[in-house]
KOLLUMPA-543571 format. One record per residue (C-alpha): residue in one letter; x, y, z. Coordinates in steps of 0.25 Angstrom, whole numbers, plus 5000, padded with zeros to 4 digits. Layout:
AXYZ...
//
This chain:
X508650114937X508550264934X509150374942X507950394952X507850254955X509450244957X509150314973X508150234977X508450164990X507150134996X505750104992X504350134998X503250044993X501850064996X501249925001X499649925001X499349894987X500749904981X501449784991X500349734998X498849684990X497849745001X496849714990X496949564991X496949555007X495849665009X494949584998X495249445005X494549495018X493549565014X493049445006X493349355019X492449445027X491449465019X491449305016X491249295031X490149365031X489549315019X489449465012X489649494998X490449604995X491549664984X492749644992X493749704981X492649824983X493149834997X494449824997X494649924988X493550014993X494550005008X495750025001X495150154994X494450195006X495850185013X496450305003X495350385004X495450385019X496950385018X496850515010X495850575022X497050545032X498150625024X497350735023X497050735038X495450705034X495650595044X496250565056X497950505054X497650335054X498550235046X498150135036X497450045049X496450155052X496250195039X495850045034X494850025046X494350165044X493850165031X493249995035X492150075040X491850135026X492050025018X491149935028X489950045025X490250005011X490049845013X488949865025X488649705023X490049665026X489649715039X491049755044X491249755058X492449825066X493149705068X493049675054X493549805048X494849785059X495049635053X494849705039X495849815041X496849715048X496849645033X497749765028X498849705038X499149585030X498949605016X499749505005X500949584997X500849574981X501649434979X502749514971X502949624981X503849564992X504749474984X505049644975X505049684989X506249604995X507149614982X506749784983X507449764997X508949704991X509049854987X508049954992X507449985006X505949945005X504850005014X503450025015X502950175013X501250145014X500150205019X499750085025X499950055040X501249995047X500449895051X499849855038X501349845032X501949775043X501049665044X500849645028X502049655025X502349525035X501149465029X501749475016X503249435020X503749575016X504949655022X505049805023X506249875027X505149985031X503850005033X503250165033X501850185036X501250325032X500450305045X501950325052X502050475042X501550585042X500850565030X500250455020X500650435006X500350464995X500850605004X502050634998X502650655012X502450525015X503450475006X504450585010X504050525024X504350395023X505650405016X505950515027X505850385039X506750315029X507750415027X507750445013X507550535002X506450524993X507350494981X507850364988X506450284989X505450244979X504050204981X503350084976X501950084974X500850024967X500050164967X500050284957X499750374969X500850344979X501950324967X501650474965X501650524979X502950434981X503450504969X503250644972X503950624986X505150594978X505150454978X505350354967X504450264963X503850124958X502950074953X502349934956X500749924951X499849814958X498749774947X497849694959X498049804971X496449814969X496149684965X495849624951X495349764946X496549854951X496749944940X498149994938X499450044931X500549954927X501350084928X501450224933X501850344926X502750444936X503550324944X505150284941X504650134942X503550054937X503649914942X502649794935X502849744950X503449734961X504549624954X504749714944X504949834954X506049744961X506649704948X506649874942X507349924955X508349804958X508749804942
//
């Protein structure tokens, strides 16, 4: 383990994507709806549509575009634009609520919580996402995983990929910058996570979008580069 890794005491890992496969559950009900109501539709189409729809938005509450709302609000929110997309689904108010609750129990990636638990023998784990409280709690129960934190950027002043949302995060956990590195599956928070002073890792999930997800096996810029989340457990327990 080089020198920067040797301080490293705790990790911050993203979830949505990186520890948790939103892709899968929100395509499962989609598909189950729109069998219900006997529609045709490119389910895969809508999933990533919300998911994108979801940044954008996001990016319009950091810059004070929109009104301050967490993950929750945002997912209903931007329903209302992705049902103008697929007016045939004919999405009711109820329907959009059962769809946004869908974020609240989605499946961990199978190799996550097994890295997880063995990352805990020697580091403090916690969540640093911007998705909601709510939506980690639950799905991380769903999924059998255990947290020795959870922070929501909804509970911070700001949202990543704001660099002062890391330096807030760590500030509630009590540490400096050089004591914690951030896992991620995304170029974008790596980076941010990075110039906050944070180490960083590395962990690329080739079906985050589906069968078509396009992706790096590594990133240029970051101290680890993990083919996965065994392998991140087996580079920094040695």
């Amino acid at each position: 383990m080089n020198d920067r890794l040797a301080d490293v005491k705790v990790l911050t890992f993203d979830v949505g994507g990186t520890v948790f496969d939103w892709h899968s559950g929100v395509l499962k009900a989609v598909e189950a709806l729109a069998k219900t109501k006997g529609v045709e539709l490119d389910a895969p189409a809508f999933a990533i549509g919300w998911r994108e729809l979801f940044f954008d938005t996001l990016a319009q509450v950091r810059s004070g575009a929109l009104r301050r709302m967490n993950a929750d609000g945002i997912h209903r929110l931007t329903l209302d634009t992705i049902g103008d997309r697929y007016p045939a689904l004919g999405l009711s108010d109820d329907e959009k609520d059962d769809l946004t609750d869908v974020w609240h129990s989605l499946d961990a990636w199978p190799d996550a919580n097994p890295a997880i638990q063995r990352l805990r023998s020697k580091y403090t784990v916690v969540v640093l996402t911007v998705l909601s409280f709510g939506i980690v709690v639950e799905s991380s129960k769903h999924s059998g995983i255990d947290w020795d934190a959870i922070i929501s950027c909804e509970f911070l002043d700001h949202y990543k990929p704001d660099v002062d949302a890391y330096l807030d995060g760590l500030d509630l956990l009590g540490i400096e910058p050089k004591d914690a590195m951030m896992v991620a599956a995304h170029k974008w928070d790596l980076m941010a996570a990075k110039e906050a002073g944070l180490a960083t890792a590395y962990v690329p999930r080739p079906r985050e979008r589906g069968e078509n997800t396009q992706y790096e096996a590594t990133l240029d810029g970051v101290d680890v580069n993990a083919p996965d989340f065994a392998g991140l457990a087996d580079l920094l327990l040695g």
